[in-house]
PDB file of N, CA, C and O in Angstrom:
ATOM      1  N   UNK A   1     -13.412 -19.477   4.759  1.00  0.00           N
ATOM      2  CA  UNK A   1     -12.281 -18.848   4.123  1.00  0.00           C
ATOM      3  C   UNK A   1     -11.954 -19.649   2.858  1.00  0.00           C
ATOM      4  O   UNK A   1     -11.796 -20.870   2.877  1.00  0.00           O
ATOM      5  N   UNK A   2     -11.878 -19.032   1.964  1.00  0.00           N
ATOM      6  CA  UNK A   2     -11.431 -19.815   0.401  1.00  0.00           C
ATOM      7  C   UNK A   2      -9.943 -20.332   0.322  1.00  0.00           C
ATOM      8  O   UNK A   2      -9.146 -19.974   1.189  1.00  0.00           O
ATOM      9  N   UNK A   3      -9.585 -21.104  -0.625  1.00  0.00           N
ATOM     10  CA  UNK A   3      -8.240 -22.125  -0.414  1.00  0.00           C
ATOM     11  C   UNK A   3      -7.227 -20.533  -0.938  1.00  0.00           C
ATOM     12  O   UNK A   3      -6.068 -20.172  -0.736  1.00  0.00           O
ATOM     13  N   UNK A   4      -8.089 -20.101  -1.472  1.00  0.00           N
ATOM     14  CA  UNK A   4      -6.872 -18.631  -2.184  1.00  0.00           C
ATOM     15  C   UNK A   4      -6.436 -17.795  -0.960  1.00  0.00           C
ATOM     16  O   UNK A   4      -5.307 -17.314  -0.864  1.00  0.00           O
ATOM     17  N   UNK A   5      -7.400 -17.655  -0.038  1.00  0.00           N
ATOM     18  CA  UNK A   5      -7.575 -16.916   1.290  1.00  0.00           C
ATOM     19  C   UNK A   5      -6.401 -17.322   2.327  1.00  0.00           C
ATOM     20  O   UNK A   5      -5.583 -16.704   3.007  1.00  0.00           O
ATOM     21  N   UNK A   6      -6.765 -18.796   2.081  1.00  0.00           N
ATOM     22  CA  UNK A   6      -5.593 -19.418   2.916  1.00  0.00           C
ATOM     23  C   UNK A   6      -4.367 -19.485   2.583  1.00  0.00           C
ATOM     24  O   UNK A   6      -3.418 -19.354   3.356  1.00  0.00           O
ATOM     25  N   UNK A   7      -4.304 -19.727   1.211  1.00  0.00           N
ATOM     26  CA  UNK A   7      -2.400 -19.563   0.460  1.00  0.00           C
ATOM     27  C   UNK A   7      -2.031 -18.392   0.478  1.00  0.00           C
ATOM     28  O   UNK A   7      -0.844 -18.081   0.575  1.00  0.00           O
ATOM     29  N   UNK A   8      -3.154 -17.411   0.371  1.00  0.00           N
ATOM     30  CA  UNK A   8      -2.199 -15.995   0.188  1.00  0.00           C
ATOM     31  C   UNK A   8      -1.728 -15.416   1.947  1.00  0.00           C
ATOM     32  O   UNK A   8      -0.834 -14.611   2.204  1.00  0.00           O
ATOM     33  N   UNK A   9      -2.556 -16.053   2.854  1.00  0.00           N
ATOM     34  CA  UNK A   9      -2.730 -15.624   4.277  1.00  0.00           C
ATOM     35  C   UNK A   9      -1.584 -16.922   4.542  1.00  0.00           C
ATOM     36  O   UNK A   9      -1.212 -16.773   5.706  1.00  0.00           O
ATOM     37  N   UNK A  10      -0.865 -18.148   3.929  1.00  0.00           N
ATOM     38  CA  UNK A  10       0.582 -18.809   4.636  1.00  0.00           C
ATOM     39  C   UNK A  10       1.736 -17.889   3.981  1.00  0.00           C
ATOM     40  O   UNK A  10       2.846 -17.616   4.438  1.00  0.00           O
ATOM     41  N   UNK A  11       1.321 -17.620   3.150  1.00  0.00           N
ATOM     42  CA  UNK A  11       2.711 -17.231   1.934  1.00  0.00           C
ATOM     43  C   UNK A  11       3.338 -15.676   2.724  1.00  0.00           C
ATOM     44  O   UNK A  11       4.452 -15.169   2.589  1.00  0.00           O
ATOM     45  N   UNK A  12       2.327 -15.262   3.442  1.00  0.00           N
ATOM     46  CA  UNK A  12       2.549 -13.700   4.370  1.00  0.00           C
ATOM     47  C   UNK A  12       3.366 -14.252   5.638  1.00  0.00           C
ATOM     48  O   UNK A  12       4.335 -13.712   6.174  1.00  0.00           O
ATOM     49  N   UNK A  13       2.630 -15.669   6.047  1.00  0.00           N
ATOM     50  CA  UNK A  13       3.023 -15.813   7.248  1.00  0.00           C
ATOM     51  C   UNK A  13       4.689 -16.296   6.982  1.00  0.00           C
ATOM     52  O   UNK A  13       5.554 -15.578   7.484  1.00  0.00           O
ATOM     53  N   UNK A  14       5.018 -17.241   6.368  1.00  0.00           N
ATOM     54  CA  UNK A  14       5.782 -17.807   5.564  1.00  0.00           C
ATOM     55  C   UNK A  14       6.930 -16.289   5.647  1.00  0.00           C
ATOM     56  O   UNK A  14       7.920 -16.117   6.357  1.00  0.00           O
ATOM     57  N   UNK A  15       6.457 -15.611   4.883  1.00  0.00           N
ATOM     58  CA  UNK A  15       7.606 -13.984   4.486  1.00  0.00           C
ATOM     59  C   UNK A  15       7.994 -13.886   5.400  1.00  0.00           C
ATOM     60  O   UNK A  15       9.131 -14.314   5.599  1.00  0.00           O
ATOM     61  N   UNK A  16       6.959 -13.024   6.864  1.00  0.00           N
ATOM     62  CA  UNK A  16       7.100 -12.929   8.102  1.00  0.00           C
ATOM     63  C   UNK A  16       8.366 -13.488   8.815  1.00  0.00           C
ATOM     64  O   UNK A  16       9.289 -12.888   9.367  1.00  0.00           O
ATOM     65  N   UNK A  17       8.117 -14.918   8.623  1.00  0.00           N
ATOM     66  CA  UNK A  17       9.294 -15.731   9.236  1.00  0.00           C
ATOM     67  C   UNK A  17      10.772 -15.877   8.384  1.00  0.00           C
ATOM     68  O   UNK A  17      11.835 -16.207   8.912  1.00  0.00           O
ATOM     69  N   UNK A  18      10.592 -15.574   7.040  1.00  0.00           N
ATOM     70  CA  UNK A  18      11.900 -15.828   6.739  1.00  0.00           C
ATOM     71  C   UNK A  18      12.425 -14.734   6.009  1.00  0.00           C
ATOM     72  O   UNK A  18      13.136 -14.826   5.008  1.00  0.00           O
ATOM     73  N   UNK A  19      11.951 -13.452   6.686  1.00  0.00           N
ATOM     74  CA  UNK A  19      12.567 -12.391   6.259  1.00  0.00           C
ATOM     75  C   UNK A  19      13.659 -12.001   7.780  1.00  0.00           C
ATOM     76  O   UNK A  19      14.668 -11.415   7.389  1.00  0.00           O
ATOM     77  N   UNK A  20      13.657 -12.083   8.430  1.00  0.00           N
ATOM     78  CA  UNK A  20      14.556 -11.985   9.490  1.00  0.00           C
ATOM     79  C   UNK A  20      15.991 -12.770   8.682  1.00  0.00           C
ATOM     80  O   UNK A  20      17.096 -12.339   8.354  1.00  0.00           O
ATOM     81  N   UNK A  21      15.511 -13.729   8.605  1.00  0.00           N
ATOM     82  CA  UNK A  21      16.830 -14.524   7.843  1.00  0.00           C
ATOM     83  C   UNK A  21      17.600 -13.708   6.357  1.00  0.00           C
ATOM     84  O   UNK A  21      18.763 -13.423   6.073  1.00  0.00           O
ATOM     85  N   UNK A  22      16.362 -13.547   5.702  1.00  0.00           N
ATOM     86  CA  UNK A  22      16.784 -12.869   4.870  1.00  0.00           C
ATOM     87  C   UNK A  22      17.491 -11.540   4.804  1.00  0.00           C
ATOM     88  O   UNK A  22      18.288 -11.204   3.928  1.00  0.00           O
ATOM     89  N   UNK A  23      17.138 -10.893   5.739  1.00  0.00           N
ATOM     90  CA  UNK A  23      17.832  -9.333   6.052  1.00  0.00           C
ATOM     91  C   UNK A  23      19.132  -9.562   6.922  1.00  0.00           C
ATOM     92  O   UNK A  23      19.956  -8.654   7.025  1.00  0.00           O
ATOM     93  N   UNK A  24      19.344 -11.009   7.664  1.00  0.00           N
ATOM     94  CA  UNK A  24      20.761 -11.096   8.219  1.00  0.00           C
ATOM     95  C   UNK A  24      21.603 -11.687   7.058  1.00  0.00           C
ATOM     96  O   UNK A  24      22.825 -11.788   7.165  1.00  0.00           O
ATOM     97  N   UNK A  25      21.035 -12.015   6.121  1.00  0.00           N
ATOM     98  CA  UNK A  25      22.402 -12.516   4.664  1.00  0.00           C
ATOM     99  C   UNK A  25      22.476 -11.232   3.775  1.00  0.00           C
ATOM    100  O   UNK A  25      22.641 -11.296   2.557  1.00  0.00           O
ATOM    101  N   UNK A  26      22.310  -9.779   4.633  1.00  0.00           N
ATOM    102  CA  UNK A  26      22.432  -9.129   3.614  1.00  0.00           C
ATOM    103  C   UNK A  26      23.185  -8.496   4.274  1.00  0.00           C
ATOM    104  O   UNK A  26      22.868  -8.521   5.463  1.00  0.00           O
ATOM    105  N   UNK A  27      24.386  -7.710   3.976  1.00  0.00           N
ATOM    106  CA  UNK A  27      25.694  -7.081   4.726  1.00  0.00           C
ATOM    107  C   UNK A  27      24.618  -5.480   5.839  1.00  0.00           C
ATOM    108  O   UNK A  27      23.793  -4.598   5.600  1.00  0.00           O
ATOM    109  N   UNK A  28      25.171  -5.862   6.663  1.00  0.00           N
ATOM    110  CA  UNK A  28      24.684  -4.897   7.717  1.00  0.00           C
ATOM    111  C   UNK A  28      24.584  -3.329   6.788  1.00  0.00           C
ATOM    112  O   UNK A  28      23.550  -2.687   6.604  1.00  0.00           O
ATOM    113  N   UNK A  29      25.507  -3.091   6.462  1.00  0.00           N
ATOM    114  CA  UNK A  29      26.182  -1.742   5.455  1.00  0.00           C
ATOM    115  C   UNK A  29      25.295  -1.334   4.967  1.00  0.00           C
ATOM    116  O   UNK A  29      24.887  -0.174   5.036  1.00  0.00           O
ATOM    117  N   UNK A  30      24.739  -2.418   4.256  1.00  0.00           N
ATOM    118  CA  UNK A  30      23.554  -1.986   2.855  1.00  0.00           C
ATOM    119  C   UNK A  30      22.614  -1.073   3.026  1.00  0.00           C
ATOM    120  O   UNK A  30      21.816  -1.249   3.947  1.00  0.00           O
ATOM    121  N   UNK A  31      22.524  -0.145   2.357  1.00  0.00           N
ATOM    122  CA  UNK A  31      21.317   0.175   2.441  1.00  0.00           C
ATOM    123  C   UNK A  31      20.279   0.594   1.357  1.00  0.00           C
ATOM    124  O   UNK A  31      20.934   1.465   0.785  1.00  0.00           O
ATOM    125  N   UNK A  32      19.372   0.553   0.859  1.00  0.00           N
ATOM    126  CA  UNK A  32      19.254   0.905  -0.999  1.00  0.00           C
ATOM    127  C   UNK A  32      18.173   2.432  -0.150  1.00  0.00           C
ATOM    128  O   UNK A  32      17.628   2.553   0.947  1.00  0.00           O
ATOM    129  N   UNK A  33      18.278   3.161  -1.139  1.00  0.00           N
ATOM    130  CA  UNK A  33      18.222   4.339  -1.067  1.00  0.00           C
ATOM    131  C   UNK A  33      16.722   4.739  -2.431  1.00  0.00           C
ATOM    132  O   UNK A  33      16.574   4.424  -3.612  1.00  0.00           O
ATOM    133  N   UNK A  34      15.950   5.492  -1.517  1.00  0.00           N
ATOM    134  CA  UNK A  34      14.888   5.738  -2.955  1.00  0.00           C
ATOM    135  C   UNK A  34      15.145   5.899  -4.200  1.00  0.00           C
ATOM    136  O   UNK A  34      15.527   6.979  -4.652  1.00  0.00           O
ATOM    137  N   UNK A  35      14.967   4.840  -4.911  1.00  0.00           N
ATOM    138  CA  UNK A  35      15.057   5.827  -6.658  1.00  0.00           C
ATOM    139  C   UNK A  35      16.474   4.214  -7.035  1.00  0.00           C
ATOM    140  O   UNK A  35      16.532   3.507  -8.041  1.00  0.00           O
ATOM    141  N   UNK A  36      17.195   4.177  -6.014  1.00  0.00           N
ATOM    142  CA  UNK A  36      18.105   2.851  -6.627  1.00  0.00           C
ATOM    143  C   UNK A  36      17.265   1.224  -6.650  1.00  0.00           C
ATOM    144  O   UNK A  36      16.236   1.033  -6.001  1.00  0.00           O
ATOM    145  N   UNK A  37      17.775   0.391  -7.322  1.00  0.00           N
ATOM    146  CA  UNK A  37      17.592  -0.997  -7.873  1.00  0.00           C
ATOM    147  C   UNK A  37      17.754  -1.700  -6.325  1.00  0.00           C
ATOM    148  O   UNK A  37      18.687  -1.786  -5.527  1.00  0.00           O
ATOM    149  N   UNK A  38      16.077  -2.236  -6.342  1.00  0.00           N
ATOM    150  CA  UNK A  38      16.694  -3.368  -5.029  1.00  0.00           C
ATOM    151  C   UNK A  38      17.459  -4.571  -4.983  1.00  0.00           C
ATOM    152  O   UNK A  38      17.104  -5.186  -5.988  1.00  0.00           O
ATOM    153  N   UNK A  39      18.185  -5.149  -4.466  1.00  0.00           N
ATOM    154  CA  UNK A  39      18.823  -5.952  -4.354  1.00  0.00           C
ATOM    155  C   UNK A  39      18.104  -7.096  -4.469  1.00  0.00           C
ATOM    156  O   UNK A  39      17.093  -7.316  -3.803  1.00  0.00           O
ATOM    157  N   UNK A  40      18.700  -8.060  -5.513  1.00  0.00           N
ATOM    158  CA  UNK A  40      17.994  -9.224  -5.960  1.00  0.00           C
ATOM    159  C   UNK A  40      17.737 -10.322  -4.590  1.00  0.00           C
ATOM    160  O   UNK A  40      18.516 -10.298  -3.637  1.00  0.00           O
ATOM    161  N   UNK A  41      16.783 -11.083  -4.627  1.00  0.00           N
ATOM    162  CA  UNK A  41      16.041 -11.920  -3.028  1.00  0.00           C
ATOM    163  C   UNK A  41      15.302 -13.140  -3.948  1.00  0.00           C
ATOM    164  O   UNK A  41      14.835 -13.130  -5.087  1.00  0.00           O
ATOM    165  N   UNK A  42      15.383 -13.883  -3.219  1.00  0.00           N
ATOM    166  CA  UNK A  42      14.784 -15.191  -3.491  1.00  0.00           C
ATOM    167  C   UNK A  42      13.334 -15.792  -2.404  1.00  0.00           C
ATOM    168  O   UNK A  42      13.741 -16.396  -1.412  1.00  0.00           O
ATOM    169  N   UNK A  43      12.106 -15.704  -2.486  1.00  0.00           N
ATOM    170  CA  UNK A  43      11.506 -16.466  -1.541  1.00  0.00           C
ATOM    171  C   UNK A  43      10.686 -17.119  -2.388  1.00  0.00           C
ATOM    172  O   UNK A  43      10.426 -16.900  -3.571  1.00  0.00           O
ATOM    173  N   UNK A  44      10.056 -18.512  -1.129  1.00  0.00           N
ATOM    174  CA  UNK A  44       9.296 -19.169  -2.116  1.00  0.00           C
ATOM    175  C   UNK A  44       7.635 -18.872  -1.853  1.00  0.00           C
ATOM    176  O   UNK A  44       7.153 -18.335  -0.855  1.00  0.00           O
ATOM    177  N   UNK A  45       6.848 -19.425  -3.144  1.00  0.00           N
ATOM    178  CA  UNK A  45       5.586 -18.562  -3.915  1.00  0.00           C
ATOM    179  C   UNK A  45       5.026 -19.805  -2.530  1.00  0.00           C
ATOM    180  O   UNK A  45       5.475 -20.516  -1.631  1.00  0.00           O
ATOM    181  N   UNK A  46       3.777 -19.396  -3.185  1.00  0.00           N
ATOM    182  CA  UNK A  46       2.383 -20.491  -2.157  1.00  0.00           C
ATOM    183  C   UNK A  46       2.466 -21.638  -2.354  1.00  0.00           C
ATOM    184  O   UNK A  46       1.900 -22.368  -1.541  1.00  0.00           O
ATOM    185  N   UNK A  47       3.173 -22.244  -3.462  1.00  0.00           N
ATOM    186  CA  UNK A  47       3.686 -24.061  -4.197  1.00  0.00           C
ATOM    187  C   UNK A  47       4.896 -23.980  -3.466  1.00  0.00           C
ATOM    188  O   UNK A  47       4.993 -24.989  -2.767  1.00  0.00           O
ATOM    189  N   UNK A  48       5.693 -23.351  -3.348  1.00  0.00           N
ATOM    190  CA  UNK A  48       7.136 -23.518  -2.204  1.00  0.00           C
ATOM    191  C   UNK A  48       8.295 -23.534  -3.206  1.00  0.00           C
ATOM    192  O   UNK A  48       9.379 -23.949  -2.796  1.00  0.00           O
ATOM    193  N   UNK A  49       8.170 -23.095  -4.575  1.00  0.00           N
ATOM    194  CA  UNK A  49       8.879 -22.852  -5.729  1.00  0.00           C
ATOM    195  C   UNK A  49       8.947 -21.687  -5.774  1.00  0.00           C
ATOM    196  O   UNK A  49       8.013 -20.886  -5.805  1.00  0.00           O
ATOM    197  N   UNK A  50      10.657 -21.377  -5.785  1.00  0.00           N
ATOM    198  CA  UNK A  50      11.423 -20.310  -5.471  1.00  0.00           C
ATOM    199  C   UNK A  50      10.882 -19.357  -6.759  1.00  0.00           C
ATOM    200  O   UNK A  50      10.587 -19.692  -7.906  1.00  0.00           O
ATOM    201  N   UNK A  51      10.871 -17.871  -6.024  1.00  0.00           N
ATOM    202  CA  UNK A  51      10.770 -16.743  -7.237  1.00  0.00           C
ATOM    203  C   UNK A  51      11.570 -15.825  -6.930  1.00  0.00           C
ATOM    204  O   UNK A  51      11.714 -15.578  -5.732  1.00  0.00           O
ATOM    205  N   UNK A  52      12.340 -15.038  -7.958  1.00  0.00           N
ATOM    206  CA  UNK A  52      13.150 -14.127  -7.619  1.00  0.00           C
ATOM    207  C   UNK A  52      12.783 -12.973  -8.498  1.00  0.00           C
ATOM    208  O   UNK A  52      12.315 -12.890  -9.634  1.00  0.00           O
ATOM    209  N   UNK A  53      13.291 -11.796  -7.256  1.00  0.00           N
ATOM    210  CA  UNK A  53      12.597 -10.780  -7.670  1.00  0.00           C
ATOM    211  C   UNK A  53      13.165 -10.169  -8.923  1.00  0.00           C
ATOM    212  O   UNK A  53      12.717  -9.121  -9.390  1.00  0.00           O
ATOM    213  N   UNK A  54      14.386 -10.995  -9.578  1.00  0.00           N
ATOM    214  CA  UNK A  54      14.904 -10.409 -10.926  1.00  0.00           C
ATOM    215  C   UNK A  54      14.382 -11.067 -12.318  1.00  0.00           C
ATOM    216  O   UNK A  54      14.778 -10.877 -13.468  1.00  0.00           O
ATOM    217  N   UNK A  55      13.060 -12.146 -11.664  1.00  0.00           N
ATOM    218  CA  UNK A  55      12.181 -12.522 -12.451  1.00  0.00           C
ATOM    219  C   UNK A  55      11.361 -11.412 -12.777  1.00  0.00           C
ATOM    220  O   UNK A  55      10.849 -11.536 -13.890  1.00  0.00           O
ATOM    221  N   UNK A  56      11.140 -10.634 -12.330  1.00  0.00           N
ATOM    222  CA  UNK A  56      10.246 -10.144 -13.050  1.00  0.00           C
ATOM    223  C   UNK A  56      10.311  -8.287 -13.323  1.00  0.00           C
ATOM    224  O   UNK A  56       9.423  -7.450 -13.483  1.00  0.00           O
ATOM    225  N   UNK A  57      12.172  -8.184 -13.262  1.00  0.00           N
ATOM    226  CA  UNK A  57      12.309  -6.624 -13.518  1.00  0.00           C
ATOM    227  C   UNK A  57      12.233  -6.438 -14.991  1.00  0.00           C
ATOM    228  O   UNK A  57      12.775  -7.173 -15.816  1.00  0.00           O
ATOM    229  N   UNK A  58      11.445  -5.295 -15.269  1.00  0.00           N
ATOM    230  CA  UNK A  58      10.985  -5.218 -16.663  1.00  0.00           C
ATOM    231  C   UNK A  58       9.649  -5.774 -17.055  1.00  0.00           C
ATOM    232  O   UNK A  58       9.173  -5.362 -18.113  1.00  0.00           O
ATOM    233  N   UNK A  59       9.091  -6.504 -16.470  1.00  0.00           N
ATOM    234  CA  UNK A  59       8.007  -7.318 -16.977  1.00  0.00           C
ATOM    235  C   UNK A  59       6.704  -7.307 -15.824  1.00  0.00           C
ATOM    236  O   UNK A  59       5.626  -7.875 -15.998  1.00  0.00           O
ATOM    237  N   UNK A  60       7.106  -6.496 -14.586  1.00  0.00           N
ATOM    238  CA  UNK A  60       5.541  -5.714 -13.931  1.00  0.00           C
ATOM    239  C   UNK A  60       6.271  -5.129 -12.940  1.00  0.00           C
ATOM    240  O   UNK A  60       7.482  -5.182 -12.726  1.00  0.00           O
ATOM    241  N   UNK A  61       5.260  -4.477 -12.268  1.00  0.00           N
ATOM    242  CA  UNK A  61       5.839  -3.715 -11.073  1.00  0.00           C
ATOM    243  C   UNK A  61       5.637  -4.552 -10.146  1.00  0.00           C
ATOM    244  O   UNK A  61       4.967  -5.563 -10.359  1.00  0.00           O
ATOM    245  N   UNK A  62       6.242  -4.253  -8.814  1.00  0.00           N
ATOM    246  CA  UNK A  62       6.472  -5.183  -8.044  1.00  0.00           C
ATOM    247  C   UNK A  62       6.526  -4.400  -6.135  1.00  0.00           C
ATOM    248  O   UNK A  62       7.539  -3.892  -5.653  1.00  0.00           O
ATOM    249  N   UNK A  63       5.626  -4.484  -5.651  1.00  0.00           N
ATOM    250  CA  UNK A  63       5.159  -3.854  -4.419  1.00  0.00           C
ATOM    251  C   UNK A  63       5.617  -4.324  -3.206  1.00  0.00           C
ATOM    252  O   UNK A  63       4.584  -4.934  -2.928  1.00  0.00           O
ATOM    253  N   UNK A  64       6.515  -4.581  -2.025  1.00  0.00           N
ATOM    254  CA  UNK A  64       7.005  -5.210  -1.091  1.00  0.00           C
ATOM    255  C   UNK A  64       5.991  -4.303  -0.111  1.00  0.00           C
ATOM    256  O   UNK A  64       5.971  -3.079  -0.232  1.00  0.00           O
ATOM    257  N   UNK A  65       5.223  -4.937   0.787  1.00  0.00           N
ATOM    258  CA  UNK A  65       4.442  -4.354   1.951  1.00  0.00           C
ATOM    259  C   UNK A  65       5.104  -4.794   3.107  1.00  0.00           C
ATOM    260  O   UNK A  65       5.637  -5.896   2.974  1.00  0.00           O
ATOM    261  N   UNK A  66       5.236  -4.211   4.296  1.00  0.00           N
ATOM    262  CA  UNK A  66       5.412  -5.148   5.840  1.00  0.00           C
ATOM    263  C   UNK A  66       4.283  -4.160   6.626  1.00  0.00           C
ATOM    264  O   UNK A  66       4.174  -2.935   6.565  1.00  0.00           O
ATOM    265  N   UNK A  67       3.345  -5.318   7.521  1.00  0.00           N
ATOM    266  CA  UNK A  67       2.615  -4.875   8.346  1.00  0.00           C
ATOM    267  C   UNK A  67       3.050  -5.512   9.905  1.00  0.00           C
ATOM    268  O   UNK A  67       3.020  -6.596  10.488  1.00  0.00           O
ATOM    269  N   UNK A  68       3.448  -4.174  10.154  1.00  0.00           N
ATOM    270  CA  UNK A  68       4.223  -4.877  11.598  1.00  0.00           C
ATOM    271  C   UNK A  68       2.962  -5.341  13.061  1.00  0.00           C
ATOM    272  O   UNK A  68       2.158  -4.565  13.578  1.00  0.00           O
ATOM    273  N   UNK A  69       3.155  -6.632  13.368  1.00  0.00           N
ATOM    274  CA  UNK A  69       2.315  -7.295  14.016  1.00  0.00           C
ATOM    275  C   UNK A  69       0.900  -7.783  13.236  1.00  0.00           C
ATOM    276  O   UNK A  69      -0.155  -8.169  13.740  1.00  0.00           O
ATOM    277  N   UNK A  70       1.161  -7.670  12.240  1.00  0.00           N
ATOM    278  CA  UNK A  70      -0.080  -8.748  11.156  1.00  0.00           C
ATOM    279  C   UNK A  70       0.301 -10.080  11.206  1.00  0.00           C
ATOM    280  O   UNK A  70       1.339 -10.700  10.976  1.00  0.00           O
ATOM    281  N   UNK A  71      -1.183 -10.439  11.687  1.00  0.00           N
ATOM    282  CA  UNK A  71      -1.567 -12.049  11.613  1.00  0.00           C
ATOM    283  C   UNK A  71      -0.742 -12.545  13.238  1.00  0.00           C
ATOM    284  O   UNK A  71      -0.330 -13.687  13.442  1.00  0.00           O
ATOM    285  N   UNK A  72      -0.632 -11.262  14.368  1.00  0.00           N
ATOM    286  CA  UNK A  72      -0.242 -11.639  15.371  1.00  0.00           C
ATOM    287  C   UNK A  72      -1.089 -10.890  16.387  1.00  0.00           C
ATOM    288  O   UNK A  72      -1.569  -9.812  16.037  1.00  0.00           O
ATOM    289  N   UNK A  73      -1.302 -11.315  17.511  1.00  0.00           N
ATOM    290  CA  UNK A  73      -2.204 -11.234  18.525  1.00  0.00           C
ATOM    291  C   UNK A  73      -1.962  -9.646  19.092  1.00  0.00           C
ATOM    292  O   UNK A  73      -2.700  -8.936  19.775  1.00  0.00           O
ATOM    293  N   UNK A  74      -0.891  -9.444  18.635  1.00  0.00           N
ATOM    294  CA  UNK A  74      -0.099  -8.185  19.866  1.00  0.00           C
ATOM    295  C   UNK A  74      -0.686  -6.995  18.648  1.00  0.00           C
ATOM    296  O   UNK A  74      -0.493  -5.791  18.818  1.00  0.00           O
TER     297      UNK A  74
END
């Protein structure tokens, strides 16, 4: 497996785990709706240096995936 293979395969695992956290600091209420602005989020890259996703509105598109039970046995 290549060192790229492996950073991009912690940085998933990494999300995985601290998106639970992340979706409980966001008011239960919320909800963004197709076509509205997502709500600005902070996680950190494969170096562990924070990126936020209002880095880069305007300047590329930007794809959020979840694969439920990836990189888990079940």
């Amino acid at each position: 497996m290549t060192l790229w293979r492996v950073r991009t395969l912690l940085s998933l695992m990494a999300l995985t785990f601290l998106l639970p956290a992340l979706l409980s600091a966001v008011e239960p209420n919320t909800k963004v709706k197709v076509g509205e602005v997502a709500p600005d989020f902070t996680l950190p890259d494969q170096n562990n240096k924070p990126v936020k996703l209002s880095d880069f509105r305007g300047k590329k598109n930007v794809v959020l995936a979840f694969y439920v039970l990836a990189f888990t046995a079940g």
